[in-house]
PAFI-449752 format. One record per residue (C-alpha): x, y, z. Coordinates in nm, 4 decimals. Layout:
<pts>
{pt {X; Y; Z}}
...
</pts>
This chain:
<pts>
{pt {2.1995; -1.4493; -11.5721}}
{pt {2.2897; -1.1089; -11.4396}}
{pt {2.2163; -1.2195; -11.0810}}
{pt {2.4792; -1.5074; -11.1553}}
{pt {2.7653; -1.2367; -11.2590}}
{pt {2.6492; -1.0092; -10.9512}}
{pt {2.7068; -1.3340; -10.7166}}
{pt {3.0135; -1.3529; -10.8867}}
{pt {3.1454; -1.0267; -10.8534}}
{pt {3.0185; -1.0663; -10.4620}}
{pt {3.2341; -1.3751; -10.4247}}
{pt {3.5281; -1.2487; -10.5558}}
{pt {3.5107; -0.9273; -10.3521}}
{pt {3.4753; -1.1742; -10.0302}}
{pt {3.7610; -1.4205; -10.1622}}
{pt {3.9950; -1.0834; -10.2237}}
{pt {3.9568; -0.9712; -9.8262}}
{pt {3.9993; -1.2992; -9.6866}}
{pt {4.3345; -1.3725; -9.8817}}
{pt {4.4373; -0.9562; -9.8130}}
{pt {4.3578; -1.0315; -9.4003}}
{pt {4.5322; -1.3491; -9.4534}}
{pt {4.8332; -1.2182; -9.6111}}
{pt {4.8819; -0.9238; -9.4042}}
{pt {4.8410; -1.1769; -9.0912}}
{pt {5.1228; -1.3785; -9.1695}}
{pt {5.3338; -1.1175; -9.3463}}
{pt {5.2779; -1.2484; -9.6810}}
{pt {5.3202; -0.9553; -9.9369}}
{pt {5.2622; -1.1487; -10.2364}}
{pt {4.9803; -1.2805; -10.0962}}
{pt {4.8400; -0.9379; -9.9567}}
{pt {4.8525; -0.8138; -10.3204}}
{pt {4.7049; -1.1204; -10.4494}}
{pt {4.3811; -1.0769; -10.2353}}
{pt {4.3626; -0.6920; -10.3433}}
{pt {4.4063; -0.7538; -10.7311}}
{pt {4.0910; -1.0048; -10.6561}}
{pt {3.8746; -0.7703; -10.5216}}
{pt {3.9344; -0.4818; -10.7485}}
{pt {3.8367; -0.7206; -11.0100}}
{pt {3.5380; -0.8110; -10.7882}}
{pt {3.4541; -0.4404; -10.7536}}
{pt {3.4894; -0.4226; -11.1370}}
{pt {3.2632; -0.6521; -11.2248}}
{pt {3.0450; -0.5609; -10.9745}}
{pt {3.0542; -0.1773; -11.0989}}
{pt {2.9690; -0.2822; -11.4686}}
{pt {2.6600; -0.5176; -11.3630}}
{pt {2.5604; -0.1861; -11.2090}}
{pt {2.5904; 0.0078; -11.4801}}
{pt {2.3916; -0.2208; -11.6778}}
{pt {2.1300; -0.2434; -11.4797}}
{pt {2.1156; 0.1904; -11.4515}}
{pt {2.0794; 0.1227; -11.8719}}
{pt {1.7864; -0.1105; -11.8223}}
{pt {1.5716; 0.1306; -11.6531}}
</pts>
């Protein structure tokens, strides 16, 4: 299950550059924001999953 959340947290990370290159490509602000909201969230997740596993061993 972890590996599932860490995937997740990867994906989200990926999704967040894409839409940040894609909004500051076409001058898209909202956009731009959008994508880096997304992967702070990604690195979030991605942090705790971390942290988890540092508890496990």
């Amino acid at each position: 299950m972890a590996a599932d959340k860490k995937a997740k947290a990867k994906a989200e990370q990926a999704k967040g550059t894409v839409k940040k290159a894609a909004g500051s490509a076409v001058g898209n602000k909202r956009l731009k924001n959008e994508g880096r909201a997304e992967k702070a969230k990604g690195d979030a997740r991605q942090a705790k999953e971390k942290g988890k596993d540092a508890l496990k061993d």
